[in-house]
C-alpha positions as CSV (number, residue, x, y, z in Angstrom):
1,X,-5.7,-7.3,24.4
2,X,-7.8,-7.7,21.3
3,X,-7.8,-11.3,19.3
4,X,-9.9,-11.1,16.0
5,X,-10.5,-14.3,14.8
6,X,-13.3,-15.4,11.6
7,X,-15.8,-16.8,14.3
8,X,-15.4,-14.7,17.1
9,X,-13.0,-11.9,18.6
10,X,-11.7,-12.4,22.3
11,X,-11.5,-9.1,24.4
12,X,-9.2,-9.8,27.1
13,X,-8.5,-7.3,30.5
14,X,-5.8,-7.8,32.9
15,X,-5.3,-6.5,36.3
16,X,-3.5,-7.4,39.3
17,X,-7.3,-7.5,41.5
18,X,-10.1,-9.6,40.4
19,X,-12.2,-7.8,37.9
20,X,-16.0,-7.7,38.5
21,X,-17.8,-6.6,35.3
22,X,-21.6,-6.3,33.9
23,X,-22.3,-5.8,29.8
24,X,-25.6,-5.0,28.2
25,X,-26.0,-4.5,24.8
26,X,-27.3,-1.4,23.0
27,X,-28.5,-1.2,19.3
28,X,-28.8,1.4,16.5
29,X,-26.2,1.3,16.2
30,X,-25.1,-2.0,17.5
31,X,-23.1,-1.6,20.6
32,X,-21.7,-3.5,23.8
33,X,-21.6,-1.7,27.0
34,X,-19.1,-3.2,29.9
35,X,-19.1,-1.4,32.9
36,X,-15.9,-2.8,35.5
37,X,-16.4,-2.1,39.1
38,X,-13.2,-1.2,40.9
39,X,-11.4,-0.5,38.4
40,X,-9.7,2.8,37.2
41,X,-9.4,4.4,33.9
42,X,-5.0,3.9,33.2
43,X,-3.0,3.8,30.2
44,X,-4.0,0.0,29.1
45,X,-7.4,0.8,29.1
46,X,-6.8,3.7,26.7
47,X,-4.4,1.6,24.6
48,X,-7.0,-0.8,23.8
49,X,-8.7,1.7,21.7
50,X,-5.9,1.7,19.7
51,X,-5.2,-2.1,19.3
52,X,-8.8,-2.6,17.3
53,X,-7.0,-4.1,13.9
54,X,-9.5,-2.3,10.8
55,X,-10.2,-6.5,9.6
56,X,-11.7,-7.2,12.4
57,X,-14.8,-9.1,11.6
58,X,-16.9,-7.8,14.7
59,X,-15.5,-4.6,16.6
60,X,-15.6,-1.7,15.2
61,X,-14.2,0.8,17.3
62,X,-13.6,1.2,21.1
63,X,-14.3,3.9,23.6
64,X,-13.2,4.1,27.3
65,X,-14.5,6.2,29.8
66,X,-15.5,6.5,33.6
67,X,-18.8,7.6,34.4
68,X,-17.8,7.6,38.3
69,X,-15.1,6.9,40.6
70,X,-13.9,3.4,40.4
71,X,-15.9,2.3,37.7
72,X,-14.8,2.2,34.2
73,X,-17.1,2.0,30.7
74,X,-16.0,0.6,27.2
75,X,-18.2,0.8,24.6
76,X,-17.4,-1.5,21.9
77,X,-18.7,-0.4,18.6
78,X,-19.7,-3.3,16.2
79,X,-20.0,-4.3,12.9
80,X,-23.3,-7.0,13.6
81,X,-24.6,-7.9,16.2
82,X,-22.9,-10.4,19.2
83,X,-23.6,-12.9,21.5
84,X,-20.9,-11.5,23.9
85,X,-19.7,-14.1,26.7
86,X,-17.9,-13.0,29.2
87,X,-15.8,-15.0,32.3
88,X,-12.6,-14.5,34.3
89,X,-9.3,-16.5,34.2
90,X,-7.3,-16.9,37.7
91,X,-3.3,-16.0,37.2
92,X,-0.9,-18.6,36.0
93,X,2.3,-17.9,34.9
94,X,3.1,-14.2,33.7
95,X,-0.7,-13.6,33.6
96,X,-2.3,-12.0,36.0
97,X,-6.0,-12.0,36.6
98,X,-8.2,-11.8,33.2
99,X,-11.4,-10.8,32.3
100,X,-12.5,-12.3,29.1
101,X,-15.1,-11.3,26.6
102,X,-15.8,-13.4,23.7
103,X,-18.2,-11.7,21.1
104,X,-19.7,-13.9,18.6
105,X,-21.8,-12.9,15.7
106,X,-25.6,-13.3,16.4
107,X,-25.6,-15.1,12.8
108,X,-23.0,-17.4,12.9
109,X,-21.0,-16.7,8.8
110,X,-22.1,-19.3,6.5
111,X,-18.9,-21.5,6.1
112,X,-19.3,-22.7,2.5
113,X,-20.2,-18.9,1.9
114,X,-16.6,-18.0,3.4
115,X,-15.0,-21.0,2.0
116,X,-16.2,-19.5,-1.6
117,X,-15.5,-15.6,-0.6
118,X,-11.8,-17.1,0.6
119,X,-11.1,-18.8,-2.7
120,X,-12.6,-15.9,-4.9
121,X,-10.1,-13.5,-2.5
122,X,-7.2,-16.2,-3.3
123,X,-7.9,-16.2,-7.3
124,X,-7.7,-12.6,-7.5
125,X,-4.7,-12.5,-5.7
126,X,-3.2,-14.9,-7.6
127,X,-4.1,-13.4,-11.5
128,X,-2.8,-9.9,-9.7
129,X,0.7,-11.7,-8.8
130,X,0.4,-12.8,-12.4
131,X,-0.4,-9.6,-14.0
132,X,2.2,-7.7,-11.8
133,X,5.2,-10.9,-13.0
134,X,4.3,-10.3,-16.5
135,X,4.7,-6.5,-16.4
136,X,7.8,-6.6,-15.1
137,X,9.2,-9.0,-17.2
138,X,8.4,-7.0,-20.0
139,X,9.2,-4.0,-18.2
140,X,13.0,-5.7,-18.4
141,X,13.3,-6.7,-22.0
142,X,15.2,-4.5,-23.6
143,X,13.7,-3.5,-26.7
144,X,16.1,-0.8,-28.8
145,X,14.7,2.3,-30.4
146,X,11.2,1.9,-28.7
147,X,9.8,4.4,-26.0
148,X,9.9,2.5,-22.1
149,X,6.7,1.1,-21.6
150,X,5.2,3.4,-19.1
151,X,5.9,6.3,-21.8
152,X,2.6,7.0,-24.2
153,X,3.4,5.6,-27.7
154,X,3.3,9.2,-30.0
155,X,1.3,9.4,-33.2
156,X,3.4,9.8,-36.5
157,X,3.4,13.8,-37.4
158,X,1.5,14.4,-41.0
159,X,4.4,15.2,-43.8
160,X,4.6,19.6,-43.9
161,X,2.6,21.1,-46.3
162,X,4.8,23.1,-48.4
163,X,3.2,25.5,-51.4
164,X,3.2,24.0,-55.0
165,X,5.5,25.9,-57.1
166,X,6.2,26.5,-61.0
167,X,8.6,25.0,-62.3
168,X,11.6,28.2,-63.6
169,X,12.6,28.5,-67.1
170,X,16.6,27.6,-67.1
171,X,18.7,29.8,-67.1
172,X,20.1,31.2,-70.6
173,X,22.9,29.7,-72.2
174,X,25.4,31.6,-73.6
175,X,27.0,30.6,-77.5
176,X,30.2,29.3,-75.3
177,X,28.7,26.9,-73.8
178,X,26.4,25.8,-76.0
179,X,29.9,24.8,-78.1
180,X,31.3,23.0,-75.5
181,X,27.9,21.0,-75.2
182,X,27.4,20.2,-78.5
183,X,31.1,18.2,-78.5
């Protein structure tokens, strides 16, 4: 099982045997090495490269292998550097017996620094809850003979040019007519 946390991420390894484990660390890139004694390579071991969350604050990735019979290798990936610590837990309960590695940052976060990052992360969230309330209201609002929102607003087309024409003599007007007009 993985557990990331802000201040530390917790490794954890069950098994129904004791687990005897070393770790050394390796750097460029950062990397923790844990080698288990007695231990096969089975399907939780490959799982837990899977369960690494993309937020967590310290591991990066995870690796599984066995370099010989019995023994099995994780190399954890990180993000900084850790001060891994590492101890076993007896079973109790549902648990069986864990080995448990806690890897905290070599430089400790600065906690005003992530108290300032947190609330910056928290007002942009906010003003984007705004912004998205807003649009939708006005998304709603029925507005007659106007284009939905979303739809590009189209420029007025210039009047047609039609040629300029001459004005034509009227048409001649018989004697007849002319009689009737003049009444």
């Amino acid at each position: 099982r993985v557990w990331p946390a802000p201040i530390y991420t917790r490794l954890t390894i069950e098994s129904d045997a004791p687990l005897v484990a070393s770790h050394f660390p390796m750097q460029g890139p950062d990397r923790l090495v844990i080698d288990i004694a007695g231990y096969g390579l089975d399907g939780a071991l490959r799982e837990l490269v899977d369960k690494v969350r993309p937020d967590d604050p310290h591991i990066a990735a995870v690796r599984v292998g066995e370099p010989s019979p019995r023994v099995v290798r994780l190399v954890i990936d990180l993000k900084q550097p850790v001060r891994p610590e590492q101890f076993v837990l007896e079973p109790v309960a549902a648990y069986q017996h864990r080995l448990v590695f806690d890897l905290y940052p070599v430089e400790p976060a600065d906690p005003l620094l992530a108290l300032i990052r947190d609330k910056e992360a928290a007002d942009e969230r906010a003003a984007r809850a705004i912004e998205d309330a807003l649009g939708e209201l006005i998304a709603r609002v029925d507005r007659p003979g106007l284009p939905p929102p979303s739809a590009p607003s189209a420029l007025p087309s210039p009047p047609a040019k039609t040629p300029p024409t001459t004005p034509r003599p009227p048409p001649p007007v018989s004697a007849e007519q002319r009689a009737r007009l003049d009444r």
